[in-house]
Each structure stands twice: as C-alpha cells, then as structure tokens.
C-alpha positions in Angstrom: 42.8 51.3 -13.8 42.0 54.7 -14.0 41.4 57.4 -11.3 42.0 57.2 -7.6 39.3 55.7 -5.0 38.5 59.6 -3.6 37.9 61.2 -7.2 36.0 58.1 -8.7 32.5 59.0 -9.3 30.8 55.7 -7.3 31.3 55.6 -3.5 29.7 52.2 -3.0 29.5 49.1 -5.4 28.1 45.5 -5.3 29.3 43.2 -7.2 27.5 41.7 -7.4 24.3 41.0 -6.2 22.6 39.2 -9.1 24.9 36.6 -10.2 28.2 35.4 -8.8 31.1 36.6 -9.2 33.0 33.5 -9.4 33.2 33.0 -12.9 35.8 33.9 -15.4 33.1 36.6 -17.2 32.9 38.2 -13.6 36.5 39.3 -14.6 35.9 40.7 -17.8 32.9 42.6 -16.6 35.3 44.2 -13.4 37.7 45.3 -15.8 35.3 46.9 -18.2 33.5 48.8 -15.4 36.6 49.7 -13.9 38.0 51.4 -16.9 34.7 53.0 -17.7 34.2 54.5 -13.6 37.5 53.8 -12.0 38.3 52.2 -8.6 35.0 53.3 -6.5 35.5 54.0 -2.7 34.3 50.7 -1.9 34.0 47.4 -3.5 31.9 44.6 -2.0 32.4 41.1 -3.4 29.0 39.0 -2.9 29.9 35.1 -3.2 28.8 31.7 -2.9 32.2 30.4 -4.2 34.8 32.5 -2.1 37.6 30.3 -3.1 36.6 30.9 -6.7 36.8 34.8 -5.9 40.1 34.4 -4.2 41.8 33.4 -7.4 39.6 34.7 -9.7 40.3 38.5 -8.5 43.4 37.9 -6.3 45.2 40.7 -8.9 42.1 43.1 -9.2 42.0 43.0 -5.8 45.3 44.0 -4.7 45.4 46.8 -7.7 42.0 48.0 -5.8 43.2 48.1 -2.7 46.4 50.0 -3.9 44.6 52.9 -5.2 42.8 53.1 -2.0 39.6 51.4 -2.0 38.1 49.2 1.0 37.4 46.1 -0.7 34.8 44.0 1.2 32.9 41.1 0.9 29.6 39.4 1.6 29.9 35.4 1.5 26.7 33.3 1.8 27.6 29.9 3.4 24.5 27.8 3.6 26.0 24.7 3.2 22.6 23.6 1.4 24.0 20.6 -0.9 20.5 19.6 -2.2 19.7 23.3 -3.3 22.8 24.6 -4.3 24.4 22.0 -6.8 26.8 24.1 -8.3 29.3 25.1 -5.2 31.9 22.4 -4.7 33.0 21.9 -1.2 36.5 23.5 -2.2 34.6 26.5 -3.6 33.3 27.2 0.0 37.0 27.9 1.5 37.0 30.9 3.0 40.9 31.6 4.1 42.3 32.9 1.3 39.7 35.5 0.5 40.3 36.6 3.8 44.1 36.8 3.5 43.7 38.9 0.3 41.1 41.2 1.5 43.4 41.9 5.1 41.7 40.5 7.4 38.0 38.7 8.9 36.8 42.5 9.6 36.4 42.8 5.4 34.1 39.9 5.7 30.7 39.2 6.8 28.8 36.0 6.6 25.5 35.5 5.0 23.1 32.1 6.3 20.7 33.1 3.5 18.1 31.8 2.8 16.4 30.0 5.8 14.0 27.7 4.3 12.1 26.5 6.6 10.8 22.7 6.2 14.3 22.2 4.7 16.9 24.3 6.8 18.2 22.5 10.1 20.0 23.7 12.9 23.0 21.9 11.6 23.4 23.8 8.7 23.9 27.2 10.5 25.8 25.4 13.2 28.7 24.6 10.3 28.5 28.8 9.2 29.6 29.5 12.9 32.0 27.1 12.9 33.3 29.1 10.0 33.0 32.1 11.4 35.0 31.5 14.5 37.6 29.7 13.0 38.7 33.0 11.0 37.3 35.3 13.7 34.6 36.9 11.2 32.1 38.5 14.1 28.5 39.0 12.1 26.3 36.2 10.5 23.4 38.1 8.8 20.3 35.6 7.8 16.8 36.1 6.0 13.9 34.0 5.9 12.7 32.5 2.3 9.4 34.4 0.7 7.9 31.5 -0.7 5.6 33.3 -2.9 8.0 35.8 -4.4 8.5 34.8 -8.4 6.5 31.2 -7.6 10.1 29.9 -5.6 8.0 27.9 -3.2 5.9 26.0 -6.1 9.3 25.4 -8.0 10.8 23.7 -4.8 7.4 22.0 -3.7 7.5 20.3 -8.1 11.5 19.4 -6.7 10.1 17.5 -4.1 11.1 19.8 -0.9 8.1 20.6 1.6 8.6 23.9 2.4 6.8 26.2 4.8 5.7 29.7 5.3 7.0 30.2 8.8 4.9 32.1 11.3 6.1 35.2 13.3 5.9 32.5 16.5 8.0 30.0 14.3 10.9 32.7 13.1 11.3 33.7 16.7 12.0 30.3 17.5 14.0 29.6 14.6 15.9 32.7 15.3 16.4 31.9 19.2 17.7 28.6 18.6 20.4 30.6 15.8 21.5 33.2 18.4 22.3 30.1 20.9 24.6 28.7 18.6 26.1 31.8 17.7 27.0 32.7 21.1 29.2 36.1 20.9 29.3 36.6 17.6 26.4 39.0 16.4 23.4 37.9 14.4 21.6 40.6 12.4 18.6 40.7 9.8 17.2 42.4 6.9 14.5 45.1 6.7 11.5 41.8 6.5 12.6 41.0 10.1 13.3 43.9 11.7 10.4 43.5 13.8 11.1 40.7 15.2 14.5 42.9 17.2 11.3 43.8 19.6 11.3 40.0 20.6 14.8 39.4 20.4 16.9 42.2 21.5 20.7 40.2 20.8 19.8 40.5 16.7 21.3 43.2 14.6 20.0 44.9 12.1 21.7 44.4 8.8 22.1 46.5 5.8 23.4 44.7 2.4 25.2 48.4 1.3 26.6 48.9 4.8 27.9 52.5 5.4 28.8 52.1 9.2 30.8 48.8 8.4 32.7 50.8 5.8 33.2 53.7 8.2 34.2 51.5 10.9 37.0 50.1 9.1 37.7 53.8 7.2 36.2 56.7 9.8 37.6 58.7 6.9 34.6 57.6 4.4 32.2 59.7 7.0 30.0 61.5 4.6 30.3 59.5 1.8 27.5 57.8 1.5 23.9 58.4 0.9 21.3 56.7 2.5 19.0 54.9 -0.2 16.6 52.5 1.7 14.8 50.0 -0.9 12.0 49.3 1.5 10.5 50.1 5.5 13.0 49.2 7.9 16.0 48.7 4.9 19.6 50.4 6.3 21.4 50.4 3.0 23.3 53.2 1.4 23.5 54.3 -2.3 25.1 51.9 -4.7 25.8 50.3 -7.7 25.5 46.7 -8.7 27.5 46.1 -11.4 25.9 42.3 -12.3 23.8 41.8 -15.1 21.3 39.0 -15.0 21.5 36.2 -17.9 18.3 37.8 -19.3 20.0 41.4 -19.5 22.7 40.4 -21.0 24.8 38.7 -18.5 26.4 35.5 -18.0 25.2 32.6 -16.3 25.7 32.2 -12.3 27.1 28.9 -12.0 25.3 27.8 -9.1 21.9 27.5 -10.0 20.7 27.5 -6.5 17.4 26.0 -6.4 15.4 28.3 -4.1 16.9 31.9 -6.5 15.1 34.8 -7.2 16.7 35.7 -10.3 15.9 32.7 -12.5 
C-alpha cells in the first residue's frame, strides 16, 4: 500500500455506494485502487452484509488504519426478508465489524429505504435494538421514491402495494421512529430535511460526513470540501470507488428488490 493517509491525494472515499462491498471482487477492486491512489484520509465502508465485510477486509482494514486513515462505515439494516433475498441472517452481524473498525463511534446505521405499504414499525424496532446493543448512537433513514427508475411499478408486478407517502404520512411515520429510538439520534437526507421544521429531535444526515470524521479526528479540520449533490444535501467531496455491473463492475449480491441501480 503505497503512501501515507496525509499525502494521499483523496481525502474522502465510499466504498462503495453502488454495489456491496461484501463480495470477494470488492477486494480486488480495494487493492487495485489502493495501489493506484494510496490509503485516502478516510475510508467509509457502505454494507448490507457487515459480517461479510468483517472478514472480507479484516486485513485491509487493519493495514488502513496503520497508515493512518479513519476507516468508517455506513451499514443498512432493514431487516426486509421479502426484498432483500440475498443477506443471510449471519451476514447481518454487526460485532465484529465493529471490533475491527475500534469501536460503535466508526459506525452509523442506515433504516433505508422506508417503503411505505410494506415497512412496519417492527422492522425499525429490530435496527434499534441493534443499535443499542453495540452503543452505535445515529440511525439515518430515507423514504422510497417510487417513481425514480420505475422501482414502484417493479415492486407493484412483485406483488407489494406500495405507497407514495404524504408529508402528513412521513411525519407520522417519522414520529412513531423517533419514539422507538428514544436517545439515540435519528437524522435524514436532503428529501426530508423539511420535515426538521415539524420534528425538531431529527438530524440532518450527510452520506460523506465531514463533521463525523472531524469529530472522531479534529485533526482532519480543513480537509474536506463541501460538494452538496442537491438542496438541503450536507455531503463533502468524495470518491466512490464501485463500479455498477453495467460499467464494468461485478454483481451486488443482494439483489434487493426496491434498488436503484438495477
């Protein structure tokens, strides 16, 4: 691995953002970008599977954590059986991620996508079970947009009913989330940041989070360059370094039902 986490060229990277990591390819992908860029300043991990990650990267990690870079991670814990066929219960154990990345404060939880007509309270219940029981203290959470890429049609032909919520039904939805979550914080994306105004106790998130790095690192203070995607969006500069199937990339191995990117 080449270079130091203060001269590599990349403060921030995803990886990744548009397929899992959790697959052997994931690796091989790393450890080409790494020799190409070196150890960036930060390194977030976003994962469906964080067992999968745990011992997929266990040795990457520690290498990137040696040569000084804050290794984070961003795991989505729906606990949607139906619409996520390939995670495995066993693939959704969370302690040994967090023993390898040094603690809950490298991790924040993701309940993402609600889909309402199919999401119940149960579901998020079991994330903040999870949450608590490794003392990870923010859940962030988005609401489905049924007509982005037709994912609404494709569920409705799979036999789910889902609905477009109404500002009135995500501030209920989002009450009821904030009551189960008790005193660990709840925060959304840029879509529903209006809906702070209603509901004072939500966060807002940011999926490139420069004052999470900063707060675990004050030393990364004027690192990062603010590059919001859209109104509202918080995130910083950075680099994904996932590769759709279509560009190139290998196959996520969930083939959640409700994705984006298929």
């Amino acid at each position: 691995m080449g270079g130091t986490a203060t001269e590599g060229r990349l403060s921030w990277v995803d990886f990744t953002r548009r397929n899992d990591p959790a697959h052997p390819a994931g690796a091989a992908l790393l450890e080409e970008k790494l020799k190409k860029h070196g150890p960036p300043r930060v390194l977030c991990f976003w994962t469906k599977a964080p067992a999968r990650v745990s011992h997929i990267y266990a040795p990457v990690i520690a290498s990137l954590r040696q040569n000084g870079t804050l290794v984070l991670a961003q795991v989505t814990l729906n606990n949607y059986r139906e619409m996520e066929p390939g995670i495995k219960d066993a693939d959704r154990e969370l302690g040994p991620l967090v023993e390898i990345l040094g603690g809950p404060e490298h991790i924040r939880l993701r309940f993402d996508p609600i889909v309402d007509g199919y999401t119940r309270p149960e579901h998020f219940q079991k994330t903040v079970e999870v949450a608590r029981k490794y003392g990870i203290r923010r859940i962030i959470t988005n609401f489905l947009v049924p007509e982005y890429k037709g994912v609404g049609n494709l569920l409705a032909q799979k036999g789910f009913q889902i609905n477009k919520p109404s500002r009135q039904r995500k501030i209920e939805i989002l009450a009821g989330f904030l009551k189960m979550a008790g005193d660990i914080e709840l925060a959304v994306c840029a879509e529903s940041k209006d809906l702070i105004l209603e509901l004072p106790r939500l966060k807002k998130a940011a999926c490139s989070d420069a004052e999470w790095a900063i707060s675990l690192r004050p030393e990364l203070e004027g690192m990062f360059s603010p590059r919001p995607s859209r109104p509202g969006c918080g995130c910083c500069y950075a680099a994904d370094w996932g590769l759709y199937k279509n560009w190139g990339g290998y196959t996520c191995p969930h083939q959640c039902l409700y994705c984006y990117a298929k």
